[in-house]
C-alpha positions in Angstrom: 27.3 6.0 -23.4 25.6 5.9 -20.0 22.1 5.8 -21.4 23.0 1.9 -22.2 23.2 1.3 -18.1 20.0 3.3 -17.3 17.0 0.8 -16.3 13.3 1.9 -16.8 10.5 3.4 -14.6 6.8 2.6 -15.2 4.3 4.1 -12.9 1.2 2.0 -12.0 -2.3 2.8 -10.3 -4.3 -0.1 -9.6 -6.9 -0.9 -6.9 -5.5 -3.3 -4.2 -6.5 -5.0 -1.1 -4.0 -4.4 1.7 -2.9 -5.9 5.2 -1.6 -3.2 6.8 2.0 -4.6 9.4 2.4 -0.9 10.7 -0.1 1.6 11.2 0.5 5.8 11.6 -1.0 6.9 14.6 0.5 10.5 14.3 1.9 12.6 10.9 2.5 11.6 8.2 4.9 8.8 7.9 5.1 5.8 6.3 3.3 3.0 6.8 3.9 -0.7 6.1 1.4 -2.8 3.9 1.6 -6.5 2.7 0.0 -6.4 -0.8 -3.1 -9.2 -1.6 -2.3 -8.8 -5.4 1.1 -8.2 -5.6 1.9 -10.2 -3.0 4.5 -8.1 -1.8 5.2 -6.3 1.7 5.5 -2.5 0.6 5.6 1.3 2.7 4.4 4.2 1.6 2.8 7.0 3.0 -1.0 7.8 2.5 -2.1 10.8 0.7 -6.0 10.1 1.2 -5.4 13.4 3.9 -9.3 13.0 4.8 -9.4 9.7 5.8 -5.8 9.7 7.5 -7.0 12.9 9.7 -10.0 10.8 10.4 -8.2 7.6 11.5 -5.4 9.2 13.4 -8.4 11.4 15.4 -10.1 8.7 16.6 -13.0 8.7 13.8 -12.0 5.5 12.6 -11.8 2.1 14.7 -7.8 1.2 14.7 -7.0 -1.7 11.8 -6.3 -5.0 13.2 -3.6 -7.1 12.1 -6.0 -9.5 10.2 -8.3 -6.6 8.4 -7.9 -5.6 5.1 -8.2 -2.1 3.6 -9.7 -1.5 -0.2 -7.2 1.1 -1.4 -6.6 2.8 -4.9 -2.7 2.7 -5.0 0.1 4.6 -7.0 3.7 3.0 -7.4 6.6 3.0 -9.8 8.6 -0.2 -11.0 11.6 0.3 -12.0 13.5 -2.1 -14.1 17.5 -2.4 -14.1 19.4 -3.3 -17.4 19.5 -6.8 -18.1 21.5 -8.7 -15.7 21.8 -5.8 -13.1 19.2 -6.8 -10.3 15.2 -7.4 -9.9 12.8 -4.8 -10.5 11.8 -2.8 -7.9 8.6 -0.9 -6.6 9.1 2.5 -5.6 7.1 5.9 -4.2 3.8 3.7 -3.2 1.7 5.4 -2.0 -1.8 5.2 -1.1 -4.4 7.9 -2.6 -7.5 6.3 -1.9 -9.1 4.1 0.2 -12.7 3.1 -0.3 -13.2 0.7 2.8 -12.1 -1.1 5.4 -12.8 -5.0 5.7 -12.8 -6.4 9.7 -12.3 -9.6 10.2 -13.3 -10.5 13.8 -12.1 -14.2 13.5 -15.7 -15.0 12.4 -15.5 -16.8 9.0 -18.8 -16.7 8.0 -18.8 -13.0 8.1 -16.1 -12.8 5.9 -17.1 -11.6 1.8 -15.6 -13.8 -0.7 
């Protein structure tokens, strides 16, 4: 039976802490992220519309490569059957974000 080849698919929320590597200046495509926790690059769109009409209006200062953005994430996992590749993180996307932490290149600024 097929069922026997099928992998699984968890879903995950969690609150990260995200570089973003490319930013959205216009619609809604997807962006690109290098996760603190997971330690992962990922894309995904966000779905926070309030704060993504903000940013891409000018409201909010652009993120610089070194800031880091306090984000309530979404994602799936899915697992292959045994021996059939590495798990894999799908459908991020980002639903929340709380803050964004500048770094100017003054460490003593910096929270720890």
């Amino acid at each position: 039976p097929r069922e026997m080849f099928l992998g699984s698919t968890e879903s995950i929320e969690l609150n990260d802490k995200l570089y973003v590597t490319v930013s959205v200046n216009e619609g809604n495509s997807v962006w690109s992220f290098r996760s603190i926790s997971l330690d992962k690059r990922l894309s995904g769109r966000i779905t926070h519309k309030e704060w993504l009409e903000r940013y891409q209006d000018g409201l909010i200062p652009a993120i610089g490569p070194k800031d880091i953005i306090d984000a309530k994430i979404t994602f799936d996992i899915y697992t292959p059957p045994k021996g059939k590749g590495q798990p894999q993180i799908r459908n991020l996307k980002v639903i929340n974000i709380s803050n964004i932490q500048r770094n100017n290149g003054l460490q003593y600024e910096l929270d720890t």
